[in-house]
C-alpha positions as CSV (number, residue, x, y, z in Angstrom):
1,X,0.0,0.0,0.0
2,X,2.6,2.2,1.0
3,X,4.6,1.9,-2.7
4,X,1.1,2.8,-4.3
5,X,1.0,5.6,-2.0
6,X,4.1,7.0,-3.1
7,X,3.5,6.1,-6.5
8,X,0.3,8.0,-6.9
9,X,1.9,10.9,-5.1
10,X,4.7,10.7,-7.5
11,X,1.4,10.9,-10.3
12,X,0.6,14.7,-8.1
13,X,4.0,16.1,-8.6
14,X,3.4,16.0,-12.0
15,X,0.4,17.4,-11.9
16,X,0.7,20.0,-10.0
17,X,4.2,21.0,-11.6
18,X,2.4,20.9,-15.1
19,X,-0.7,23.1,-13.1
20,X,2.3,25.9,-12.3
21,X,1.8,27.5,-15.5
22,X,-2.1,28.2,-14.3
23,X,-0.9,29.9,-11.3
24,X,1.4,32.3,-13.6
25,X,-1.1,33.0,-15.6
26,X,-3.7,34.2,-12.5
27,X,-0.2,36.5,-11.3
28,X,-0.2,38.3,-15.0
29,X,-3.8,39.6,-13.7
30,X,-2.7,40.5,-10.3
31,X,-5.2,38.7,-8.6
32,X,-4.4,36.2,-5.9
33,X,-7.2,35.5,-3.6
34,X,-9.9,35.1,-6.0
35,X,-8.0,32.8,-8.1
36,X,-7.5,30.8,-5.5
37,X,-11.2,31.4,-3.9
38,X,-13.2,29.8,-7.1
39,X,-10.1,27.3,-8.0
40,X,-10.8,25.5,-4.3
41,X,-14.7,25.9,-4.1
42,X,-14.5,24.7,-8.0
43,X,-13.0,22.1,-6.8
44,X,-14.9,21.3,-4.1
45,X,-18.3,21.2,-6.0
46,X,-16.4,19.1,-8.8
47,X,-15.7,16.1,-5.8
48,X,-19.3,16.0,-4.6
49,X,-20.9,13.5,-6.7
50,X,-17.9,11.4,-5.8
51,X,-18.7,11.5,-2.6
52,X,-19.3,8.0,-1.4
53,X,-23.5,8.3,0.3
54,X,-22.8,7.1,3.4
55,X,-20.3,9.8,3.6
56,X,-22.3,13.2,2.5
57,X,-24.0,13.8,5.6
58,X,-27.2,13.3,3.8
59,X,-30.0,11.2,4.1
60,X,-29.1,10.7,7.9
61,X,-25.4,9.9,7.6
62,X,-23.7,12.8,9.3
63,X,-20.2,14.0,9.0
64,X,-18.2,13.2,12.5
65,X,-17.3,16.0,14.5
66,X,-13.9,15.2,14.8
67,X,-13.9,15.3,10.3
68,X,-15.0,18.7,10.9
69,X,-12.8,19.6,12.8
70,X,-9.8,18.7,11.0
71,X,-11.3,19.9,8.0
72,X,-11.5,22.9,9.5
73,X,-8.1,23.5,10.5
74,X,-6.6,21.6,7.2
75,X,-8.7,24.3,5.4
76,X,-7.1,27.3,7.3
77,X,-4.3,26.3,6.9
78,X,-4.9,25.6,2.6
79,X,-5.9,29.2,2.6
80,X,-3.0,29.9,4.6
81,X,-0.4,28.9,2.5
82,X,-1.8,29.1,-0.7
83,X,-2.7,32.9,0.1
84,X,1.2,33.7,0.8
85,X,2.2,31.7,-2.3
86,X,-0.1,33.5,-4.6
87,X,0.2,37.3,-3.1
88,X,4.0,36.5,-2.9
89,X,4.4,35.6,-7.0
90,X,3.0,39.2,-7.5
91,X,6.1,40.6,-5.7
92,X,8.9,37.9,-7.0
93,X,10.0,36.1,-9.5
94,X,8.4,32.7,-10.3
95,X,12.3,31.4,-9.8
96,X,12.4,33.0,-6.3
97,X,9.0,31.2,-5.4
98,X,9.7,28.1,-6.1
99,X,12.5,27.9,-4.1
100,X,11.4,29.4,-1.0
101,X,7.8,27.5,-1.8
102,X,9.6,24.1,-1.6
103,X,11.8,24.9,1.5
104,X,8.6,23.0,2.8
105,X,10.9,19.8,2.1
106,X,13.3,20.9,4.7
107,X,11.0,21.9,7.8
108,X,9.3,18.9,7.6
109,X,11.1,16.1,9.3
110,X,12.4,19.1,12.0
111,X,8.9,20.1,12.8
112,X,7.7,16.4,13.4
113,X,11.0,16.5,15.8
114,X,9.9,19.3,17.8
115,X,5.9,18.8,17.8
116,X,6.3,15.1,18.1
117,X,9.2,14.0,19.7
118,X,9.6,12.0,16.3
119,X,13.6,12.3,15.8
120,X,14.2,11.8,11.9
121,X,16.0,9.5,10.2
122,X,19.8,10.5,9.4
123,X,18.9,9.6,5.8
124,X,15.6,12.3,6.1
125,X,18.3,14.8,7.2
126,X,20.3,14.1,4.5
127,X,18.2,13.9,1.7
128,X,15.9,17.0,2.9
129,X,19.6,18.8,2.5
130,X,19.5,17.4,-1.0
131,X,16.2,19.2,-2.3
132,X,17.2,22.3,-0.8
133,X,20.4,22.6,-2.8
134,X,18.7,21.0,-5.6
135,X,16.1,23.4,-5.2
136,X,17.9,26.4,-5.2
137,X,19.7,25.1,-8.0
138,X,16.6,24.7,-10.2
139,X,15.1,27.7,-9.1
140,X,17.1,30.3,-9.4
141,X,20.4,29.1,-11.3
142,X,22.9,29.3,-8.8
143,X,21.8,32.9,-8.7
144,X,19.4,34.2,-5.6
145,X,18.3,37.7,-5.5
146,X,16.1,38.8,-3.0
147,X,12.8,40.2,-4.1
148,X,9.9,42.4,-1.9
149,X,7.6,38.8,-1.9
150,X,10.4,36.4,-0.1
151,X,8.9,36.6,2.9
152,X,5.6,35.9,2.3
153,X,6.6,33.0,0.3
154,X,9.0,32.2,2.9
155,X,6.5,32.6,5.8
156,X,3.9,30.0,3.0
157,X,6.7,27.1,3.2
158,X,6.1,26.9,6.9
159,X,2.5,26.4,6.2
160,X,2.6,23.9,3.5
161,X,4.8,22.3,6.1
162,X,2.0,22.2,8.4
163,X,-0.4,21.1,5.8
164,X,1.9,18.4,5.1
165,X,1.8,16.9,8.8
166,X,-2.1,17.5,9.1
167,X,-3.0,15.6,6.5
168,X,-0.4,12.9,7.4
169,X,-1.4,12.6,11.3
170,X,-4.7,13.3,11.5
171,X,-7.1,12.2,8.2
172,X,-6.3,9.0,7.9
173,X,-9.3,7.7,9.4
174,X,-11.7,10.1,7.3
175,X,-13.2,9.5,3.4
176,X,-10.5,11.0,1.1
177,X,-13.2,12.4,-1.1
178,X,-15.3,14.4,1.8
179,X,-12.2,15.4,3.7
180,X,-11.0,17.0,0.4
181,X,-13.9,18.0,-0.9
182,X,-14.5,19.7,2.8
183,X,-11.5,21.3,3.4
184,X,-11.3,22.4,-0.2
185,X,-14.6,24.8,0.1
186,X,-13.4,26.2,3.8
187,X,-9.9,26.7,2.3
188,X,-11.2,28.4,-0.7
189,X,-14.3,30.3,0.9
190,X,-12.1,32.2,2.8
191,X,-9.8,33.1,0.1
192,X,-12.9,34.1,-2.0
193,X,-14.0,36.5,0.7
194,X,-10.8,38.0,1.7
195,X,-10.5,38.7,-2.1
196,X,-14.3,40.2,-2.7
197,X,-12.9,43.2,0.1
198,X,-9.0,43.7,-1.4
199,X,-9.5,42.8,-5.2
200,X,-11.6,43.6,-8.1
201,X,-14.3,40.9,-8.6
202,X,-14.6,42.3,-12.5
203,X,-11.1,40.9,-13.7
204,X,-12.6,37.5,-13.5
205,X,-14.5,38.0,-17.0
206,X,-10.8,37.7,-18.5
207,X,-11.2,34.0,-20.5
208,X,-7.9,33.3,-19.8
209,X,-7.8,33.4,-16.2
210,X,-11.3,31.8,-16.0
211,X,-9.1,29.0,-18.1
212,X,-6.8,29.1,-16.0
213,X,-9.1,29.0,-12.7
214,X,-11.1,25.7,-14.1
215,X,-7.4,24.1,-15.4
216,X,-6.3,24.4,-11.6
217,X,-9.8,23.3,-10.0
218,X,-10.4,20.4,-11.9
219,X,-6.5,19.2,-12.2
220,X,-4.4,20.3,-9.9
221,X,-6.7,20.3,-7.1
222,X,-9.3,18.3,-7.6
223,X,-7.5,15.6,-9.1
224,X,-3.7,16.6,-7.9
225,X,-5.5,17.2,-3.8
226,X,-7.3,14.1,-3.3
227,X,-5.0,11.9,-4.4
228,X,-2.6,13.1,-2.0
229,X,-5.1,13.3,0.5
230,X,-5.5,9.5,0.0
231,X,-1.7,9.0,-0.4
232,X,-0.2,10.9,2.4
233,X,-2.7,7.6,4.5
234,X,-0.3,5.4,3.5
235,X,3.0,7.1,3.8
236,X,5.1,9.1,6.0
237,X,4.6,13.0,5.9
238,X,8.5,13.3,5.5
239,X,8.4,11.1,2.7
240,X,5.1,12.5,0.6
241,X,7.3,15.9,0.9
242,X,9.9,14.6,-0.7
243,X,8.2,12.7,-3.3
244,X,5.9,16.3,-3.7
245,X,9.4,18.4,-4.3
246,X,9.2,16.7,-7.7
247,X,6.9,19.2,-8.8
248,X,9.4,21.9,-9.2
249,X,11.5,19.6,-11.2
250,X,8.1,18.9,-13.8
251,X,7.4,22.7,-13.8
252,X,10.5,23.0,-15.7
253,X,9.8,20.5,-17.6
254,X,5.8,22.0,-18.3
255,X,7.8,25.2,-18.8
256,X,10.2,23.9,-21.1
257,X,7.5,21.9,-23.3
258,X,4.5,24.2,-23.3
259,X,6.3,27.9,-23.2
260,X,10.0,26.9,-24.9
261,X,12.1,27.8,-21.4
262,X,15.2,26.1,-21.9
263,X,17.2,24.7,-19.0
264,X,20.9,26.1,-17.9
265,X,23.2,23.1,-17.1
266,X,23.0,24.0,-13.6
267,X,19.4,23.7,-13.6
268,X,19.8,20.0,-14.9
269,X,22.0,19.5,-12.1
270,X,19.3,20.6,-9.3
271,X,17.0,18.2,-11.3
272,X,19.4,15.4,-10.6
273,X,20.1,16.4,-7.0
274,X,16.3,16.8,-6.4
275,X,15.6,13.2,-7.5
276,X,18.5,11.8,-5.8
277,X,17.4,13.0,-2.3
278,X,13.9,11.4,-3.4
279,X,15.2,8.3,-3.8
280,X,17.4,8.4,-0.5
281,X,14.4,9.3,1.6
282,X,13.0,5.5,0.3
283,X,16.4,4.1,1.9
284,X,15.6,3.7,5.6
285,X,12.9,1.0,4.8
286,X,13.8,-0.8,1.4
287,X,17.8,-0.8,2.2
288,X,17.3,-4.1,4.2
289,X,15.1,-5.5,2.0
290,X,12.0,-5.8,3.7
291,X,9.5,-3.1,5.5
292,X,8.8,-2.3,8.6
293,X,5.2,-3.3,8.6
294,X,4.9,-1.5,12.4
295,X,6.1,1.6,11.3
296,X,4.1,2.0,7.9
297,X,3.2,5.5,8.5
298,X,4.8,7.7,11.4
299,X,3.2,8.1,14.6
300,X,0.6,5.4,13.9
């Protein structure tokens, strides 16, 4: 279960880094919450007929009270994060943000340390230090210059870091489809409302973001999201970062293929690192040829 896990996750990293050029295209309009806003209640709507029955809280099933809850704080924390990467693209380069955006990688296994007594793996540490470098590498060419944005894309790492250990503690005993689904429609409510008071509601008649907006509900989020919702069941949160990093590396690729941005060598070279330190992270339980079928998924 745990190599379909990662497998599937491997399937959202390509999604989502092929989704980056969506996201781009929402930062040309300078509009960040409302993008976001429709893309996750989009989303959310799109999931609903998918929605197992006895999971809906209709027709006398209920939704447990713990599910809300989590949904609920998963869903702040979605808005969160996806609020300082979107405000942050419209004060830094796309380079800078990626970088800073997958940083998420790092804070992972250190966070789990402190808020769970959960002391990582020497390989984690070690391949963690791999996507950063690899990162920065890819991101930014060897070359980082700080922009106005870099903090709020800074500060969104730590809450993608979060998100990461929420969904990987605490929903494994929900529905995939209605947690996502849930959490989807707080996450992007909020953003929607924020946006209606700081943004102008009348840029959304532009067909290209509106293309852009139902590319990046029904892909990268409602097809990218719930499979990691699902995935990150069956796998460590360390790991499903790791595995997620990828997506900077298929960005490249989407932005190579579908808007002719060639690669530096260097850039290559943080492709190579990122995929190494994947495949390290996998070396604590296949090194010795067999899992650790106790240990599955951290914490549990």
């Amino acid at each position: 279960m745990r190599l379909k896990a990662d497998l599937l996750l491997f399937m959202v990293a390509i999604i989502w880094g092929t989704a980056f050029v969506a996201q781009g295209i929402a930062s040309q309009y300078k509009v960040a919450y409302l993008f976001n806003g429709l893309s996750f209640m989009l989303a959310a709507f799109i999931l609903i007929p998918f929605i197992p029955k006895g999971t809906r809280g209709a027709q006398g099933a209920k939704i447990p009270k713990d599910q809300w809850k989590w949904m609920l704080v998963a869903g702040g924390i979605l808005f969160a994060g996806s609020a300082l990467q979107q405000v942050g693209m419209l004060y830094t380069k796309v380079a800078n943000a990626g970088f800073l955006t997958s940083l998420y990688v790092v804070f992972i296994p250190f966070m789990l340390w402190i808020g769970f007594r959960e002391r990582p793996h020497w390989l984690d540490l070690f391949a963690v230090t791999l996507a950063g470098i690899g990162a920065f590498l890819l991101s930014t060419s060897g070359s980082f210059i700080v922009q106005p944005g870099d903090l709020m894309e800074l500060l969104g790492s730590v809450f993608w870091a979060f998100y990461f250990i929420v969904l990987g503690k605490f929903t494994f005993k929900f529905a995939s489809i209605s947690f996502a689904a849930g959490h989807f429609f707080i996450g992007g409510l909020i953003n929607f409302v924020v946006g209606l008071f700081v943004e102008d509601i009348s840029i959304l008649t532009a067909w290209p973001l509106l293309g852009a907006i139902l590319y990046r509900a029904t892909l990268s989020i409602g097809i990218g999201y719930t499979l990691q919702v699902w995935g990150q069941k069956h796998t460590p949160p360390t790991d499903a970062a790791l595995i997620l990093a990828l997506e900077a590396v298929f960005a490249v690729i989407a932005a190579w293929i579908l808007l002719d941005q060639s690669l530096v060598l260097i850039q290559i070279i943080g492709c190579v690192i990122i995929f190494t330190g994947v495949l390290i992270s996998q070396l604590k339980e296949w090194n010795s040829g067999k899992l650790d079928h106790n240990h599955l998924v951290e914490g549990r």
